[in-house]
C-alpha positions in Angstrom: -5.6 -2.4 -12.4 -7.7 -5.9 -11.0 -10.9 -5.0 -10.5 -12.5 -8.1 -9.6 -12.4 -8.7 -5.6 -10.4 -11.8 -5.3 -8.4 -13.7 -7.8 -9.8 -17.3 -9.2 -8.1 -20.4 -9.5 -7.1 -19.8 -13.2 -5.5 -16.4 -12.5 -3.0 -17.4 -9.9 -2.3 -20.5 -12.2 -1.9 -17.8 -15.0 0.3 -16.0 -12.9 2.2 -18.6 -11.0 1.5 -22.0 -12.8 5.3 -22.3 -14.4 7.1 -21.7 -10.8 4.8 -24.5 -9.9 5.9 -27.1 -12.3 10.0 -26.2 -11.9 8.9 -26.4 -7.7 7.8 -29.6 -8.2 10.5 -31.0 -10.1 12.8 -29.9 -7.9 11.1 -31.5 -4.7 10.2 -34.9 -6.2 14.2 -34.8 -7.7 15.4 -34.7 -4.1 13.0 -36.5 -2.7 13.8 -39.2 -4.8 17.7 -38.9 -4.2 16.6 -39.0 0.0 14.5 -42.2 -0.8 17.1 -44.3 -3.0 20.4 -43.1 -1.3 21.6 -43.0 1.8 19.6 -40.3 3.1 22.1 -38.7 5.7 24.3 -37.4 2.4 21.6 -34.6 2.3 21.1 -34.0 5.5 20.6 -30.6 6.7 19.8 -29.2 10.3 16.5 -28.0 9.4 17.2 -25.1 12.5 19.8 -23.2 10.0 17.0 -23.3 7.1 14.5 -21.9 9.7 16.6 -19.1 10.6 17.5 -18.4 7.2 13.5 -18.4 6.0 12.6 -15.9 8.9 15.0 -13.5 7.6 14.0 -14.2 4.2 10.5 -13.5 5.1 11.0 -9.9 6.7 13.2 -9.3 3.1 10.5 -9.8 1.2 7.8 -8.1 3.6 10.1 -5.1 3.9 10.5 -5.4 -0.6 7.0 -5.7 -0.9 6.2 -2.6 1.4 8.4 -0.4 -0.8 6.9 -2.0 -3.6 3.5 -0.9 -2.9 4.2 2.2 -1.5 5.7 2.8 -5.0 2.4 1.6 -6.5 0.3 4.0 -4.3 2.1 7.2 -4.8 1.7 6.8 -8.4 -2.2 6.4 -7.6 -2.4 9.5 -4.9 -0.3 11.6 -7.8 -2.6 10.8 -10.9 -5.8 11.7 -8.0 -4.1 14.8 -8.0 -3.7 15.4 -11.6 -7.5 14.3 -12.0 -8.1 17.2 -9.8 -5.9 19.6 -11.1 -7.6 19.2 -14.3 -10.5 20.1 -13.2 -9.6 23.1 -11.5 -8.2 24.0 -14.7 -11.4 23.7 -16.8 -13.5 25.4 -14.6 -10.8 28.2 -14.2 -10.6 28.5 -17.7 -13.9 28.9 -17.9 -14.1 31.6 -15.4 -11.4 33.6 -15.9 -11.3 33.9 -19.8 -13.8 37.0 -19.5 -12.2 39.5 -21.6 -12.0 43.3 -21.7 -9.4 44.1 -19.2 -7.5 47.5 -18.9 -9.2 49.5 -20.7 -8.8 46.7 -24.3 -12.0 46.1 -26.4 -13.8 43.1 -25.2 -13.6 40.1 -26.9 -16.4 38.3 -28.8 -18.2 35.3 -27.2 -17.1 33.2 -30.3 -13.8 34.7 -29.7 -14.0 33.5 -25.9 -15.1 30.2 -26.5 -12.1 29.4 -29.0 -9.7 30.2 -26.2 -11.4 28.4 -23.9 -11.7 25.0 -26.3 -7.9 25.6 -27.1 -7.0 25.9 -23.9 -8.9 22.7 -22.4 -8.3 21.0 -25.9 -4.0 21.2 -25.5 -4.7 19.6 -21.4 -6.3 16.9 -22.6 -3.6 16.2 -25.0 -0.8 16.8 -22.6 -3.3 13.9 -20.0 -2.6 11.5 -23.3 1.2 12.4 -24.1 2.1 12.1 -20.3 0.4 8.4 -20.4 2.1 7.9 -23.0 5.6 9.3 -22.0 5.1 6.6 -18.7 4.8 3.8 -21.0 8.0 4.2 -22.4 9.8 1.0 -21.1 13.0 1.6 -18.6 15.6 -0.9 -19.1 14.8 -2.8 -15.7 11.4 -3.1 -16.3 10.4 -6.9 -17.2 10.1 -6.4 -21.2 13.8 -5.6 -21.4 14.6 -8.8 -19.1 16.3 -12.1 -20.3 14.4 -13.9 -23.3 11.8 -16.0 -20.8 11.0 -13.2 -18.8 10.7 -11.1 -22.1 8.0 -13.3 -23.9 6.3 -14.1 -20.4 5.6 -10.4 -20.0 4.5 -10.1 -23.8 2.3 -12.7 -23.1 0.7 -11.1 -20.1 0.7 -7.9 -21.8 -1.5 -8.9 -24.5 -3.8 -10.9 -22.1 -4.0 -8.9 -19.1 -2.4 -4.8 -20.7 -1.3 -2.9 -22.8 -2.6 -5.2 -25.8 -6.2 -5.2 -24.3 -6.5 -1.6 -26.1 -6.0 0.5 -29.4 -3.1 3.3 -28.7 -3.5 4.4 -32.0 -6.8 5.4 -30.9 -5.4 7.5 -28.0 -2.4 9.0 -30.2 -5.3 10.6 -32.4 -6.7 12.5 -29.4 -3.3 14.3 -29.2 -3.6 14.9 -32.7 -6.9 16.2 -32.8 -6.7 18.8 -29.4 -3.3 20.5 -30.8 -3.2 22.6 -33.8 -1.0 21.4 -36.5 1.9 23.9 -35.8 2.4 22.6 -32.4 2.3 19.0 -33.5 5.3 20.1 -35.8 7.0 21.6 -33.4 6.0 18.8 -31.2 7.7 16.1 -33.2 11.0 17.3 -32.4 10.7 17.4 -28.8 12.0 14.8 -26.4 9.7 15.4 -23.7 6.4 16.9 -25.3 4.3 16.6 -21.6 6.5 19.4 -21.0 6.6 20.9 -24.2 2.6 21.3 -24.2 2.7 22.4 -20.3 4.8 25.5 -21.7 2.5 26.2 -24.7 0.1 26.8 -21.9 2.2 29.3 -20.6 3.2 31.3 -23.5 -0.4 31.0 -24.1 -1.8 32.5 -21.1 1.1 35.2 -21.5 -0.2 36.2 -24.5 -3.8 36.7 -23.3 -2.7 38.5 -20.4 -0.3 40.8 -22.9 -3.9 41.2 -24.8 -6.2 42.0 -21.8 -8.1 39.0 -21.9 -6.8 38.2 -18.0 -5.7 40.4 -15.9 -2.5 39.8 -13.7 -4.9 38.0 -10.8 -5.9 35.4 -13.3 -3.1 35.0 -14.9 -1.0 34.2 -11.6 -3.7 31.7 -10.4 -3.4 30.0 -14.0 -0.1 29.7 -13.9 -0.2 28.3 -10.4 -2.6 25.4 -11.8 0.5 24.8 -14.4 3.1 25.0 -11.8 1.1 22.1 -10.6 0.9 20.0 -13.0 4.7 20.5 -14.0 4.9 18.8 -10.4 2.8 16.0 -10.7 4.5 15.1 -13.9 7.9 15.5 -12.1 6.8 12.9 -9.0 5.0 11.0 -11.8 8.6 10.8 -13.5 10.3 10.3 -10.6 8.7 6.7 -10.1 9.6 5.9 -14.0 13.2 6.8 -14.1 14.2 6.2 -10.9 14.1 2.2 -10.4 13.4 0.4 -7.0 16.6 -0.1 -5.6 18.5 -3.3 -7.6 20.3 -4.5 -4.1 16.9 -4.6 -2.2 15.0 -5.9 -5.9 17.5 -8.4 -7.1 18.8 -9.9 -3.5 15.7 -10.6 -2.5 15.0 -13.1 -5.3 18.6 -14.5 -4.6 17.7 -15.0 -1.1 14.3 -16.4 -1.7 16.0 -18.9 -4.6 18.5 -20.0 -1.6 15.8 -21.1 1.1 14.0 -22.9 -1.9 17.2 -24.8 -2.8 17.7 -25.6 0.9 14.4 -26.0 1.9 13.7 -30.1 1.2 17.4 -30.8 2.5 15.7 -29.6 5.9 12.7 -30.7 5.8 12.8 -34.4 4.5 14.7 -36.0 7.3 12.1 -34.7 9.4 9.2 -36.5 7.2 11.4 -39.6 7.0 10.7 -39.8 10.6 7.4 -40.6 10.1 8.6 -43.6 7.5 9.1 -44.3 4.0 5.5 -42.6 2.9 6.6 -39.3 4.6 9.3 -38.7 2.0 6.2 -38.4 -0.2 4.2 -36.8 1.2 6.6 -33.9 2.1 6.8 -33.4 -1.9 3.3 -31.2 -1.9 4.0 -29.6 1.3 7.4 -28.3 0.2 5.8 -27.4 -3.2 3.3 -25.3 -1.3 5.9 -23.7 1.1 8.2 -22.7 -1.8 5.7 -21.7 -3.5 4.0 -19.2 -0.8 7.5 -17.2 -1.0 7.9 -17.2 -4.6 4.6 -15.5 -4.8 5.8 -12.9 -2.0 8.7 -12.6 -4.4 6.5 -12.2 -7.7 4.1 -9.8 -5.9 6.3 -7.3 -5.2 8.3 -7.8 -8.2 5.4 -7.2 -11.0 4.6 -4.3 -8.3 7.2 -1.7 -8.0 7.1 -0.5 -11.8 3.4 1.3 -11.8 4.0 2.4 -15.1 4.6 -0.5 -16.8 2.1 -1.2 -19.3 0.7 -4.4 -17.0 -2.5 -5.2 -15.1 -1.1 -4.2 -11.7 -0.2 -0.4 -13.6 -2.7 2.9 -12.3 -5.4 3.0 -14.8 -4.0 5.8 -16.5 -5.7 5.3 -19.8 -9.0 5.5 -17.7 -8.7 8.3 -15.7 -7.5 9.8 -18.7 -10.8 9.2 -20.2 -12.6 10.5 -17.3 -11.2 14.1 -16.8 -12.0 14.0 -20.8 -15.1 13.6 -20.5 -15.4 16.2 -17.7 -13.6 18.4 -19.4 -15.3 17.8 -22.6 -18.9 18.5 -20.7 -17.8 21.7 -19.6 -17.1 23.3 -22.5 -21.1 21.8 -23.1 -19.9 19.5 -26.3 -22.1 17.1 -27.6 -19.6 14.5 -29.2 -18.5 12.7 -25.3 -16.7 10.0 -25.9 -17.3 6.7 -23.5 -15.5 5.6 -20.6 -12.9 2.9 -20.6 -14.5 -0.3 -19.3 -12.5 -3.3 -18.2 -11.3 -6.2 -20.2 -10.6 -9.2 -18.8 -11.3 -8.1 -15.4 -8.5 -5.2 -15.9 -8.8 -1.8 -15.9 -6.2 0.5 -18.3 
């Protein structure tokens, strides 16, 4: 996530500086073809390219609607897991209280190791469902043809996924989980899941013991019903890809106007004389370039989970419910929050 309020010169040139350079090839080629050649060979009615940019336009606006609608589901969803986390630390906290139905009452020692356990195995399920979203999908932009490949490596390592240390992340997993459950871990596909259920047979374990009664244990259960479902939606944005005839068309229909676009707008600046064949070149650079931008925006923003600088900053608020977690069980070893790094925030 951006977190600086408007983008500088250098960022958008980061971003967009290539589809500059091709733009203006392409409009100083056929401009020059117009000026040496008998111009009316590449004449077209500018009305028809008019039309056909309108529609364009409301392709792309309707694209990059979906696009960030995408983008803030996945925000509202991880809001809810932040607070679904915290309901589950403080009800851990407040229902593991021991001595029900008549069994002895637990020790406080006793107490507080379920309680760190069962805080402990959340925090690693927060990390393992961060990093169960960064899997790559085969239509996000790493899996793309060579250039678009190395152009998103690139922008990973300036601007994602290679501004941080995973291996730092992977050892939180590590230490919150016992060692049985990471071998038993290992051979799971999905371990989010796997370490949602180990909360379960957890919790029915305590219950069997008469650590919670049957009120506590439903409301707990409840909490991981919940969290099963915001790692379902959070899923649901992952695996299910925006729609390829409204993703793909609208880069062929925006890649059509450009093609089009000087054949209809140089007579017009011929009218003006020889110098208006020139002088159309940056105007139809900046024109083309205004749409590819629409284009690019809603491309790099439909994939939240993607491992890029537009992604949810799940490695941060991953960090955060940590460290509230961390402070309710009264630890003293907090880690720090994630800061930004090059004005992004993972």
């Amino acid at each position: 996530m951006y977190i600086y309020k408007s983008f500088g010169v250098k960022g958008i040139l980061s971003f967009s500086g290539g589809h500059i350079a091709w733009l203006t090839l392409w409009m100083t080629a056929v401009a020059a073809l117009y000026y040496y050649t008998d111009g009316s060979v590449f004449y077209v009615s500018w009305i028809p390219v008019s039309v056909i940019g309108t529609a364009v336009a409301f392709y792309v606006g309707f694209k990059n609607n979906q696009s960030y609608d995408r983008m803030w589901e996945a925000r509202k969803i991880w809001g809810a897991i932040v607070n679904s986390s915290r309901e589950w630390g403080t009800a851990v906290k407040g229902y593991s209280i021991g001595g029900f139905e008549g069994k002895e009452a637990l020790s406080d020692q006793e107490l507080d190791e379920i309680k760190t356990r069962l805080i402990h195995r959340h925090i690693a399920w927060l990390y393992q469902l961060r990093l169960n979203l960064l899997v790559p999908t085969e239509w996000e932009h790493i899996n793309q043809g060579f250039h678009v490949a190395r152009t998103t490596e690139n922008r990973m390592k300036r601007f994602g996924l290679g501004l941080i240390k995973d291996r730092d992340h992977e050892d939180v997993i590590q230490r919150c989980t016992s060692k049985e459950e990471q071998a038993i871990m290992a051979d799971k596909k999905n371990k989010a899941t796997f370490l949602v259920d180990r909360q379960g047979e957890d919790l029915k374990a305590l219950y069997e013991a008469g650590v919670i009664d049957s009120f506590r244990h439903t409301s707990l259960q409840k909490i991981l019903g919940d969290l099963y479902i915001h790692q379902g939606r959070c899923e649901r944005i992952k695996k299910f890809p925006f729609p390829r005839q409204y993703a793909n068309m609208s880069f062929i229909f925006v890649s059509i106007f450009i093609f089009l676009l000087p054949f209809g707008l140089l007579p017009q600046f011929a009218e003006m004389g020889s110098y208006g064949i020139w002088v159309a070149i940056p105007i139809l650079v900046v024109v083309s370039w205004i749409y590819m931008m629409m284009e690019l925006i809603g491309d790099y923003s439909e994939n939240p989970f993607e491992g890029l600088g537009n992604d949810i900053p799940m490695l941060s608020l991953c960090r955060t419910i940590e460290i509230d977690l961390r402070q309710m069980l009264d630890e003293k070893e907090i880690p720090p929050g994630i800061e930004a790094n090059n004005g992004v925030l993972m």
